[in-house]
C-alpha positions in Angstrom: 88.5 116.1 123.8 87.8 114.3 120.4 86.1 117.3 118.8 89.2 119.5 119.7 92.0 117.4 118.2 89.5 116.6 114.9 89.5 120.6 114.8 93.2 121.1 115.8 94.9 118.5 114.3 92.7 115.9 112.0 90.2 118.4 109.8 93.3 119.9 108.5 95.0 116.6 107.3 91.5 114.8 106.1 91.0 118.4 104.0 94.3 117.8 102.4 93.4 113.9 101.3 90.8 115.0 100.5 91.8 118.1 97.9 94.8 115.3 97.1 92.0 112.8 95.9 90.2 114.8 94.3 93.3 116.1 92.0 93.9 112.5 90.9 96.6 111.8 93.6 96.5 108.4 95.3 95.9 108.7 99.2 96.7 105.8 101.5 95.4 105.6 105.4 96.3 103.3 107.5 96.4 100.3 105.2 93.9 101.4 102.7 94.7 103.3 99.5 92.2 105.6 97.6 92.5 105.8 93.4 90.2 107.4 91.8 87.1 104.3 91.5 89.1 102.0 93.2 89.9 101.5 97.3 92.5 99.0 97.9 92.5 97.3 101.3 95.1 95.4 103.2 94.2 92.5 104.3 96.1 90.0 106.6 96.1 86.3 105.4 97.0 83.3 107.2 100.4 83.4 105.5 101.0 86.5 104.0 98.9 89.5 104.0 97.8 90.9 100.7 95.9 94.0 99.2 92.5 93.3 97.1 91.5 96.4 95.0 87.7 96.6 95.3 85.6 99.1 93.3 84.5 102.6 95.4 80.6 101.1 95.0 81.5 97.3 96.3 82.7 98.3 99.3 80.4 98.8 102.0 81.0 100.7 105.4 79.7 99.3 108.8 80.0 101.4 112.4 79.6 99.9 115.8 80.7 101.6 119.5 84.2 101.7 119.3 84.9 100.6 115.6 83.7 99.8 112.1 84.3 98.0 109.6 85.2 98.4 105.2 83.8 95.2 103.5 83.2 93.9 100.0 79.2 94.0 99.4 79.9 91.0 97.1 82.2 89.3 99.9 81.6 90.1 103.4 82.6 87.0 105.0 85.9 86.9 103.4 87.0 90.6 102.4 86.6 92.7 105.4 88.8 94.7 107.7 87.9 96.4 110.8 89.4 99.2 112.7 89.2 100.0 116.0 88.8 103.8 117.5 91.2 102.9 120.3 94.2 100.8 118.8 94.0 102.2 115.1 95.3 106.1 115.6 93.6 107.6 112.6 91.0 105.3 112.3 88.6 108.5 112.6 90.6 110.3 109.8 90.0 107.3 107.8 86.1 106.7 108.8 85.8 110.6 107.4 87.9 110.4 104.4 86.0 107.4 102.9 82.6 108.6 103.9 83.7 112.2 102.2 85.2 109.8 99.1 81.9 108.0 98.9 79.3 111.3 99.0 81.4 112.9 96.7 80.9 110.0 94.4 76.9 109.6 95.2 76.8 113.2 94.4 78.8 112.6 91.1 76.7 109.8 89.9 73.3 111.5 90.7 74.0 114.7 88.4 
């Protein structure tokens, strides 16, 4: 069931972010933004939630079953966010977009 609604409904719409990125257009899923170099993340506080912009290279991704996780490489314990499969409705769209974002970039820096 997951495969057909990626091919009906999500490969269309991470294809688009993805040409949009790649044209110099911000893109924003869920609470994360993509700008060229920089990913911003939203994070919730104890009083106010805020966004920390984090370079494409310090962030680091992390799956488990059911989730994964965007953190800083330089500050795991405090700049992380997690999403979940089941509560987060385009988590997957946003797992695929940033592991697109991030091979584009290896690719990039390699040539």
């Amino acid at each position: 069931i997951i495969d057909a609604m990626w091919k009906c409904h999500f490969e269309g719409i991470h294809d688009e972010r993805i040409n949009e990125y790649s044209n110099g257009e911000k893109i924003t899923i869920c609470d994360v933004s993509f700008e060229r170099d920089i990913i911003s993340l939203g994070i919730k506080g104890l009083l106010k939630p805020s966004t920390i912009d984090l370079k494409l290279e310090d962030v680091e991704l992390k799956e488990y079953k059911g989730y994964f996780v965007l953190y800083s490489k330089k500050n795991p314990a405090k700049i992380n966010k997690r999403y979940s499969y089941r509560t987060d409705w385009n988590a997957a769209l946003l797992f695929m977009v940033f592991k697109t974002i991030l091979a584009m970039k290896n690719k990039v820096d390699k040539d």
